[in-house]
Every structure is written in structure tokens, then in C-alpha cells.
C-alpha positions as CSV (number, residue, x, y, z in Angstrom):
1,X,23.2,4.5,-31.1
2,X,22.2,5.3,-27.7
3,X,19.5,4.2,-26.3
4,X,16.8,6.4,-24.5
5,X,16.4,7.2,-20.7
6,X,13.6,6.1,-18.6
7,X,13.7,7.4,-15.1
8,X,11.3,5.5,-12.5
9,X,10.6,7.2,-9.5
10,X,10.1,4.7,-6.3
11,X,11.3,1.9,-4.9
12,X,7.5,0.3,-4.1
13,X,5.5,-2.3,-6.1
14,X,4.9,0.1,-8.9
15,X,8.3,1.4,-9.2
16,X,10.3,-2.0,-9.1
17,X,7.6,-3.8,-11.5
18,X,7.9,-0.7,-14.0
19,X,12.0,-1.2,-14.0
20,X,12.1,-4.9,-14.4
21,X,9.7,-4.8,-17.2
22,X,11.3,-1.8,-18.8
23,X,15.2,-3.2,-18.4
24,X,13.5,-6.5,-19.8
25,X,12.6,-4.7,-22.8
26,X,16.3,-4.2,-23.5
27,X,15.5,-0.8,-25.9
28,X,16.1,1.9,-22.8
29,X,18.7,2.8,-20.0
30,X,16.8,2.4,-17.2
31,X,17.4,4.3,-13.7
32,X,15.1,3.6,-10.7
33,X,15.4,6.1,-7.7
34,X,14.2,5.1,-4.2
35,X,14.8,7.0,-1.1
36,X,15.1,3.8,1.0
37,X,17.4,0.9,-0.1
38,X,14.6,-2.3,0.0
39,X,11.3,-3.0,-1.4
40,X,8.9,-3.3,1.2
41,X,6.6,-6.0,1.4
42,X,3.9,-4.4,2.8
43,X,1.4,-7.3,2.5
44,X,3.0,-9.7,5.0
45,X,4.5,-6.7,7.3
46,X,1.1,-7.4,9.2
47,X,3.4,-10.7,10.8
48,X,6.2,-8.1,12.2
49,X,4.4,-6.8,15.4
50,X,3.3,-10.5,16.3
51,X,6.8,-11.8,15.5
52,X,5.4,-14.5,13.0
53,X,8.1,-12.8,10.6
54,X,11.2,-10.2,10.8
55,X,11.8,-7.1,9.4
56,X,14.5,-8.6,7.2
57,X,12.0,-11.2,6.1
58,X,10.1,-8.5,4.8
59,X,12.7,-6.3,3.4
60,X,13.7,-7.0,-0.1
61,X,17.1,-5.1,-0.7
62,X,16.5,-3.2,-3.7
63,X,20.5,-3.9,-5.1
64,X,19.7,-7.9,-5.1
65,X,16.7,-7.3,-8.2
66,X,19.0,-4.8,-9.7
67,X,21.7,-7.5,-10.0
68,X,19.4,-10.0,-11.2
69,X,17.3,-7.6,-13.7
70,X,20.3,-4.9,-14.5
71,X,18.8,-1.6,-14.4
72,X,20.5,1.0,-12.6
73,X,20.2,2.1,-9.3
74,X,19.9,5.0,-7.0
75,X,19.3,5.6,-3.5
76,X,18.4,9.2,-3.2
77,X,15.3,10.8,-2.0
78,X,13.3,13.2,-4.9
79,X,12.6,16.8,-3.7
80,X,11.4,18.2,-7.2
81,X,9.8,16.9,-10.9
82,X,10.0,19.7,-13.4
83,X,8.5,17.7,-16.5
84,X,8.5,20.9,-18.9
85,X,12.9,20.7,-18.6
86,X,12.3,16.7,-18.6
87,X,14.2,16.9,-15.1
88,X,14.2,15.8,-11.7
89,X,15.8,17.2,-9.3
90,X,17.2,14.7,-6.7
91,X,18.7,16.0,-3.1
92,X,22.3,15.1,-4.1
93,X,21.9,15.0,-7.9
94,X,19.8,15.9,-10.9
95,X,18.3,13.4,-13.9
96,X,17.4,14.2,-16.9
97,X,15.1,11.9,-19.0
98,X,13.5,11.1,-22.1
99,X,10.8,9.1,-20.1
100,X,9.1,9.0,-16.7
101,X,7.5,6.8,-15.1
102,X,6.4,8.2,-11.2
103,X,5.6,5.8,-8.6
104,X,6.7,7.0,-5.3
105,X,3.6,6.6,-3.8
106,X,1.6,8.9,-1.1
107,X,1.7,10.6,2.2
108,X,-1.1,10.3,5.3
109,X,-3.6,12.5,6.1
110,X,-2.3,14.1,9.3
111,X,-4.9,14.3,11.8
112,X,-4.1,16.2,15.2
113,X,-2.2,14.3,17.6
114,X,-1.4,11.8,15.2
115,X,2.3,11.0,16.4
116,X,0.7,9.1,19.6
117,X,-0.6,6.4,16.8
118,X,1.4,4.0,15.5
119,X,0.3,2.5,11.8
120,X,1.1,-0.4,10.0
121,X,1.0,1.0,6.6
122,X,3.5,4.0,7.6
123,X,7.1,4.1,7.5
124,X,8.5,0.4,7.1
125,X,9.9,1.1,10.5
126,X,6.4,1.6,12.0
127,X,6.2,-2.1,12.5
128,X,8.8,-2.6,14.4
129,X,7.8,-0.2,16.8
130,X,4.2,-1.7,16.9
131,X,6.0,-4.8,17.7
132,X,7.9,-3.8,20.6
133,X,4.4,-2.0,21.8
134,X,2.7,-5.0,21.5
135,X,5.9,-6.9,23.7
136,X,4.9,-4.3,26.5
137,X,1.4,-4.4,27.0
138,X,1.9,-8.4,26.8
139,X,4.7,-8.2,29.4
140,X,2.0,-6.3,31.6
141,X,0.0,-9.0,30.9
142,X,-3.3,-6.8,30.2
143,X,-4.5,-3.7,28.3
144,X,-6.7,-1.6,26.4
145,X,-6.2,-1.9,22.0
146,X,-7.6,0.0,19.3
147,X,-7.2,-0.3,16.1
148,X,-8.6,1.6,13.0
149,X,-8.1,3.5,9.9
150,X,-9.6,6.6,8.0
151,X,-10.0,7.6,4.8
152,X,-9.4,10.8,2.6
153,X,-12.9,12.8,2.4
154,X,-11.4,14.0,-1.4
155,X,-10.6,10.7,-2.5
156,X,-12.6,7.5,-1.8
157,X,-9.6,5.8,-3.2
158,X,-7.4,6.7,-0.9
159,X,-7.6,4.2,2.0
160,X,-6.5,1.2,3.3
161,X,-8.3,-0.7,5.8
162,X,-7.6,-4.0,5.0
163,X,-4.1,-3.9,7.0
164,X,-5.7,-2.8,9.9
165,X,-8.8,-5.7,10.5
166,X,-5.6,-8.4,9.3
167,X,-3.7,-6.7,12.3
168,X,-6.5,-6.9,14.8
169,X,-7.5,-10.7,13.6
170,X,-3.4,-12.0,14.1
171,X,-3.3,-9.7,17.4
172,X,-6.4,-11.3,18.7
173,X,-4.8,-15.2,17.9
174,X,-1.4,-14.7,19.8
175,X,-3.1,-13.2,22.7
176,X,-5.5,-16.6,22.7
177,X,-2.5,-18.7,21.9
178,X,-0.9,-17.3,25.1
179,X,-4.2,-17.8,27.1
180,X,-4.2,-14.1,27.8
181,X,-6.7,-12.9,25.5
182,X,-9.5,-11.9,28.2
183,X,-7.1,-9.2,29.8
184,X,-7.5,-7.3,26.5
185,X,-10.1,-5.4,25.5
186,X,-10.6,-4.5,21.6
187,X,-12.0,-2.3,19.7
188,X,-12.3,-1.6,16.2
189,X,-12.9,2.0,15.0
190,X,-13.2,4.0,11.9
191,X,-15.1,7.5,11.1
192,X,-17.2,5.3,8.3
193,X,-20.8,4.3,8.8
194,X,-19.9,0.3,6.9
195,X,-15.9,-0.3,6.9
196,X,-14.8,-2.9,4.3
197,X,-18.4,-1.8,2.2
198,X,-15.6,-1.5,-0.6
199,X,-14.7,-5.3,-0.7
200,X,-18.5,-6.1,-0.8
201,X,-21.3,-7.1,1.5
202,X,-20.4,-10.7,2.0
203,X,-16.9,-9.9,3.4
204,X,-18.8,-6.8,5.7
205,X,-21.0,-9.5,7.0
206,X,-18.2,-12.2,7.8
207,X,-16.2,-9.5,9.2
208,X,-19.0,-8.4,11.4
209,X,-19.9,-12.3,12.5
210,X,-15.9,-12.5,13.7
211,X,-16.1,-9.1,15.2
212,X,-19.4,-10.7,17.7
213,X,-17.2,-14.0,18.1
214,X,-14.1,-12.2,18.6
215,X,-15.8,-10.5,21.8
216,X,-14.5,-7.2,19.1
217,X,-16.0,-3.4,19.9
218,X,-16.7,-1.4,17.2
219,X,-16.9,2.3,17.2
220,X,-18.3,3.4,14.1
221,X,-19.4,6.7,11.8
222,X,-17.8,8.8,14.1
223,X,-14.8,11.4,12.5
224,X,-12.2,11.7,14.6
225,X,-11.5,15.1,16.5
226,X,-8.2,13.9,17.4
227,X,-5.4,11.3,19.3
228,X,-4.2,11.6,22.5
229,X,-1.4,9.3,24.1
230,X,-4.2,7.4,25.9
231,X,-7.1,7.3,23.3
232,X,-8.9,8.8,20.8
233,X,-11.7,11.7,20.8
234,X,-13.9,11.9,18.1
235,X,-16.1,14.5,17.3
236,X,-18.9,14.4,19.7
237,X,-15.8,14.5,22.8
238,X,-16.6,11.0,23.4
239,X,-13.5,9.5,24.3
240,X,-11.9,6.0,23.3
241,X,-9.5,5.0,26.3
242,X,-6.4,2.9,24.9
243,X,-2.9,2.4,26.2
244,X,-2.1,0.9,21.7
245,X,-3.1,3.0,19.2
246,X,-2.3,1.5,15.6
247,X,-4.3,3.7,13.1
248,X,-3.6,3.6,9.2
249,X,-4.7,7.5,8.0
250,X,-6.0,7.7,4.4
251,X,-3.6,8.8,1.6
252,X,-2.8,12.0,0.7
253,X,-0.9,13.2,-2.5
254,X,2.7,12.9,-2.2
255,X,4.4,16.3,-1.0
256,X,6.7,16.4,-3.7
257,X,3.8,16.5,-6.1
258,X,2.7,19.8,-4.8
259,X,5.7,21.3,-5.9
260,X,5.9,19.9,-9.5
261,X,4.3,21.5,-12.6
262,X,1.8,18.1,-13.6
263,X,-1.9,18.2,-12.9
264,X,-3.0,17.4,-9.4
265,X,-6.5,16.4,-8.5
266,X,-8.4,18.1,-5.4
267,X,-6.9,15.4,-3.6
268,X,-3.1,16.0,-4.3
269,X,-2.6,13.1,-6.5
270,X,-1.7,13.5,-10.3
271,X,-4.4,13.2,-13.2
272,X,-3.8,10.6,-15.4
273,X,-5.4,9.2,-18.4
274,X,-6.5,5.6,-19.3
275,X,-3.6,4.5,-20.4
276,X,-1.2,5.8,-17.1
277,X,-0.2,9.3,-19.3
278,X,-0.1,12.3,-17.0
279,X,-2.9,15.1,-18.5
280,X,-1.2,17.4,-20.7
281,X,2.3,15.6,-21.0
282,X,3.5,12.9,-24.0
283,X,5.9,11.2,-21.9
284,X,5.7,10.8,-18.1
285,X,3.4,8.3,-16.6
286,X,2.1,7.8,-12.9
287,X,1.4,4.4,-11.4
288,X,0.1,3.4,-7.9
289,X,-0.7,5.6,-5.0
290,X,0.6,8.8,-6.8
291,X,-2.3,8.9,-9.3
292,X,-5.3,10.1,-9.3
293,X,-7.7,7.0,-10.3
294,X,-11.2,7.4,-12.4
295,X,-13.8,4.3,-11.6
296,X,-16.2,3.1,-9.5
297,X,-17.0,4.5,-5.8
298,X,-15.6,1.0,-4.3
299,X,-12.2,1.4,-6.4
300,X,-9.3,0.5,-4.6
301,X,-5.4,1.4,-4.7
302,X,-4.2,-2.1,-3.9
303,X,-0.4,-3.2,-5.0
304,X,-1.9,-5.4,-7.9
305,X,-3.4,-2.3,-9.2
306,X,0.1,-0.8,-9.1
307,X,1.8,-3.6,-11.1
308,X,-0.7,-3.4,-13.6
309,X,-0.6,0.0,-13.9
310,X,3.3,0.0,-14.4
311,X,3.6,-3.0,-16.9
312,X,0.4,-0.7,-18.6
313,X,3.2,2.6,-19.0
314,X,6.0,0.4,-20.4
315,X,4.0,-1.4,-22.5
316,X,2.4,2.3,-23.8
317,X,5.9,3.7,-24.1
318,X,7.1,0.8,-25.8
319,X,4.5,1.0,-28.5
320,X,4.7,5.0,-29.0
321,X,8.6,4.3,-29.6
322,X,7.4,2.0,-32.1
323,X,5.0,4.6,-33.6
324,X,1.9,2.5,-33.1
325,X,-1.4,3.3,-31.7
326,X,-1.6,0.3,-29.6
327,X,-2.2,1.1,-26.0
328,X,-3.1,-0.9,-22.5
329,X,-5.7,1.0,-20.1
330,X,-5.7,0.1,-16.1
331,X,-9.9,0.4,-16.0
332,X,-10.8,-2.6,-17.4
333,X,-8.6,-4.1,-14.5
334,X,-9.9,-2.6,-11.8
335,X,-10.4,-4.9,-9.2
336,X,-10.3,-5.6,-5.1
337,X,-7.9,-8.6,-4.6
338,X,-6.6,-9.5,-1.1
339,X,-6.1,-12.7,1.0
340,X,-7.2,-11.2,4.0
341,X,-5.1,-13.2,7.0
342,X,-6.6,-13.5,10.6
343,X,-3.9,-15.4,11.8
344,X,-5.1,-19.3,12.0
345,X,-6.9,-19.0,8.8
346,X,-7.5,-16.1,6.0
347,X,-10.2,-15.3,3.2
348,X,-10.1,-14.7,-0.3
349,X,-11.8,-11.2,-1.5
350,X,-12.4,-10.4,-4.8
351,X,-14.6,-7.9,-6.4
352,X,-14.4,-6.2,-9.8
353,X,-17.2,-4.8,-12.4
354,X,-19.2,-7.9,-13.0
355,X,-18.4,-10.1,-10.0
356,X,-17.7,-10.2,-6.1
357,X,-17.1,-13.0,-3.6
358,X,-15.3,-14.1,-0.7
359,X,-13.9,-17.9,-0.2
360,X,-13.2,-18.9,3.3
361,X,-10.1,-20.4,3.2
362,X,-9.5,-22.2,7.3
363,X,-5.8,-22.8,8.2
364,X,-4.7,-23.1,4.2
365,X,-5.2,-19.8,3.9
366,X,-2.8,-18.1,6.2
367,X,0.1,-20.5,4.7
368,X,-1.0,-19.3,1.0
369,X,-0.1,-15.7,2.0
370,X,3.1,-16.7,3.5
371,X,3.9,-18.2,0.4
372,X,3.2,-15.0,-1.7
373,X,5.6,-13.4,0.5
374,X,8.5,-15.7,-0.3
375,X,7.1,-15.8,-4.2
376,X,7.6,-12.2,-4.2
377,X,10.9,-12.1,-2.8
378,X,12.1,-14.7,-5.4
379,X,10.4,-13.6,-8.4
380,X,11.8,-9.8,-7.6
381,X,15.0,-11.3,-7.2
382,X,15.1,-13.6,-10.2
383,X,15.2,-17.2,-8.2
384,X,11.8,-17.8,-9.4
385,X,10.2,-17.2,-12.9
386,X,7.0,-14.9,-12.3
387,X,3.6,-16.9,-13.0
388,X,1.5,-15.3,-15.4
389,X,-1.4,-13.6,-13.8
390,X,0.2,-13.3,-10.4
């Protein structure tokens, strides 16, 4: 008999987590597409530009978990989803399905000028060329940095900031470490009024207190008009001299989703139900920075969401293959999760429905997210069994 097809679309957290849980369910032929050949480990990426970590350290090929979870693979970017012909239309090939799961993530809001930023939650390559940015203005032995991020006016969901103040924090310590940090001036900017309200007001007021003993400018609540190679000008013309721009845009919904025939919300991103079900479909699910999420205003799309969210779609196909009623919703999870890193040091965040709270973690810290990087990489790759709950 043979089995039925499940197609995952991206090679990110969602997409990876959905195949080896699917493949590990043994009932399916499983096919994950990814238009690059590694998983990204975006979380310790924040290491690249201060050369605490490679590229390669962060790159997880995507053929070593195929080999150790055996679902198959293919490296080919998606151009087209037509769901009512259960298809997909790859640029060298085209899938057919019986089941989809769709995680290939978002694209940036593109603000004018923005190709004179560089952003650490872009292109995996992005990193490397904040790196050798960062080698430059430390060569010259002095500069002006600004770093920031935005969000997406249609979607409160639809930003990441963490990155950025992680970036800033490890930036900040290898200047000190060098002895140089008084040549640099910093500052922080961001067109909202409180950024990093989202993880709660005790991390906005530590964040602040390090900002002050950082010697950290902020530039606040201002939107931003547009970048130019030497700064930023936001809307009032008042101008932001810089000679490093790293600026993480909020998300946007995924270009190929504009073209597909599912449900998009004002935002771009696809409507989904509870249970990870695409609105008006029976069998293709979305997971991760595609979908459109339902929740509270300080909801976040975070990679822990994502995993949940794909073990939630194979878990739901699983049991309407079995003809049962059982299903697994991604609400009750919602949650903000992040060891946020400064560089000698990091703090725990944590903030769902009923409780929120931050945990200082000094020196310790920074080593526990180090760890999770090379827990990832072995778990992914089958060296290391996966601890429940992480």
C-alpha cells in the first residue's frame, strides 16, 4: 500500500521540526523543500559579526538530519502553491501532495534606502558581511553605530527586536575587551515609543538601566523616512549620522504567498486556524513566520512558536488520518521565550498569559546559549536525543 505524501515547505525551524516528526511517524513519504542547503541557526548567528562563532558553526547542512531522520530532500526554491490542484510548483520541478505543511517563512518590510543597512535576521549571509563591517570600523579604530529594528504597522507580530539589543550588548563587550570602546559612539533606534514592551516591563526597565550604563543613545518613536549610506532620516528630517547600519525590518508575508490561492491576512501572511489548518482548506497547514497568528497584542513569532506549531500540524494530520477528532492548538502555547545574550552575561525572558519575568543570569548565562546552539545542532542531527520541553 503506498503510503501518503506530505510536502514541507522550508528549510527553517518550522520546516525541519515538521519533517522529523512527520518521517518519525513512519505512516507518510515525506519531502522537505528548502531553497538553501542548511538550517540556519539564527539564535546564536548574533556571535558571527563579533567572531565568537563561524558561519559554519551556525550552519546546519540540511542533508546531515536527512541522513539521520530519512525524509527526503530537495534543494529547490518554491515559486508557486496552487492548493486547489494539491500542487506546488518548484523552479526546476513540480510536487504534488496529499498533505502540506508550509513553513518557508517571511520577507522584510522594504523601507527606502534599505540596501545601505545591513541586518542580522536577513539572509544567512548578512552576518558575514556585518562581520567584516565591523573588522573595518575596528581597524579604523573609531566610529559612529546604530543599530535598530522596525516592525510591520499590519501586524504587531511581525517583528524581531530581540536580535538587534543581543547585537548591540556583544558589540559593545568586544569593543571594551579591546579597550576601544570610547571611540564608538552608539545608539539604539527604533520608530516605537517602548521597544522590548512585548517581553514585559521588567526586561524594558533592565534594558533601559544597561542602555544608561552602557553610555547607549536611544532614538525613539520616531518612523523612519529612510537610510542613507551614512545614517538614517526619520520623519521629522532629523538625521542619525552612522558609518554601521544593522537594522532588522519587520516581516512581511512571504512573496510567494501573494501568488497562491490560500487566504492572506492584510498583512501578507496566511490565515490559519487553531489548530495550524489554512482557512478554507482540509489539508495544508502553515507554521512559523508564514502564518497569520490570532492572540494577544504582545504575541510574538519566536522559533519555539514555530516548533510547536509544526509538531501541532503533524500531530492534527496524524489524527484526521486516523479519523479522530483529536486536535492540538498553538494558543494555549503562546509564549515569549529568549535568553537574551549581552556578551559576558545574558537574561532569561519569559512571558505568557498568566505569568512574566526575567532572571538575570551573569556570565552562566552566555555559556547556556552556547550550549543550545550545539544542542540544536546534535539533536537535529540525531547525536543527541531531544529533551522533552526543549
Amino acid at each position: 500500500m503506498n503510503k501518503k505524501k506530505v510536502l514541507v515547505l522550508g528549510g527553517g525551524f518550522a520546516g525541519v521540526q515538521a519533517a522529523i516528526e512527520m518521517q518519525k511517524s513512519g505512516l507518510f513519504d515525506v519531502v522537505l523543500v528548502s531553497d538553501r542547503d542548511f538550517l540556519f541557526l539564527y539564535p546564536t548567528s548574533i556571535w558571527i559579526p563579533t567572531r565568537e562563532t563561524t558561519f559554519d558553526q551556525t550552519a546546519v547542512k540540511l542533508s546531515e538530519i536527512q541522513n539521520a531522520n530519512g525524509f527526503k530532500l530537495i534543494i529547490d526554491p518554491v515559486t508557486e502553491i496552487k492548493s486547489a490542484e494539491n500542487k506546488v510548483i518548484l523552479k526546476n520541478s513540480e510536487l504534488s501532495y496529499d498533505y502540506l505543511i508550509i513553513a518557508i517563512g517571511a520577507k522584510k518590510v522594504q523601507h527606502p534606502g534599505i540596501e545601505n543597512t545591513l541586518s542580522i535576521c536577513g539572509e544567512p549571509e548578512s552576518s558575514l558581511a556585518l562581520r567584516d563591517k565591523l573588522d573595518a570600523l575596528i581597524a579604523k579604530g573609531k566610529g559612529k553605530i546604530a543599530i535598530g529594528f522596525g516592525g510591520n504597522p499590519k501586524d504587531k507580530s511581525a517583528v524581531r527586536g530581540g536580535p538587534a539589543f543581543e547585537l548591540l550588548f556583544n558589540i559593545h563587550n568586544k569593543l571594551k575587551k579591546q579597550g576601544i570602546r570610547d571611540s564608538f559612539e552608539f545608539t539604539f533606534f527604533t520608530p516605537m515609543d517602548e521597544p522590548g514592551a512585548r517581553m514585559g516591563k521588567s526586561a524594558l526597565k533592565i534594558v533601559d538601566r544597561m542602555f544608561s550604563a552602557y553610555n547607549i543613545n536611544k532614538r525613539y518613536g520616531k518612523k523612519i523616512k529612510m537610510f542613507k549610506e551614512n545614517g538614517v532620516i526619520f520623519e521629522d528630517d532629523s538625521f542619525l549620522e552612522s558609518d554601521f547600519t544593522m537594522f532588522i525590518p519587520g516581516n512581511a508575508g512571504h512573496s510567494v504567498m501573494q501568488k497562491s490561492d490560500l487566504p492572506l491576512s492584510e498583512a501578507g501572511f496566511v490565515k490559519i486556524n487553531d489548530h495550524g489548518l489554512v482557512e478554507g482548506t482540509s489539508n495544508v497547514y502553515a507554521a512559523g513566520d508564514v502564518a497569520a497568528l490570532e492572540g494577544p497584542d504582545w504575541k510574538a513569532k519566536q522559533g519555539h512558536m514555530a516548533e510547536i506549531m509544526a509538531r501541532n500540524a503533524v500531530f492534527n494530520i496524524i489524527k484526521t488520518e486516523e479519523n479522530s477528532k483529536e486536535r492540538k492548538g498553538y494558543q494555549e502555547h503562546l509564549s515569549i521565550l529568549c535568553v537574551m545574550d549581552t556578551g559576558d552575561g545574558a537574561a532569561f525572558v519569559f512571558r505568557n498569559s498568566k505569568k512574566n519575568y526575567v532572571i538575570p543570569l551573569p556570565v552562566i548565562g552566555h555559556w547556556m546559549k552556547k550550549g543550545w546552539g550545539k544542542y540544536a545542532r546534535l539533536t537535529k542531527t540525531g547525536r543527541m536525543p531531544r529533551i522533552p520541553g526543549l
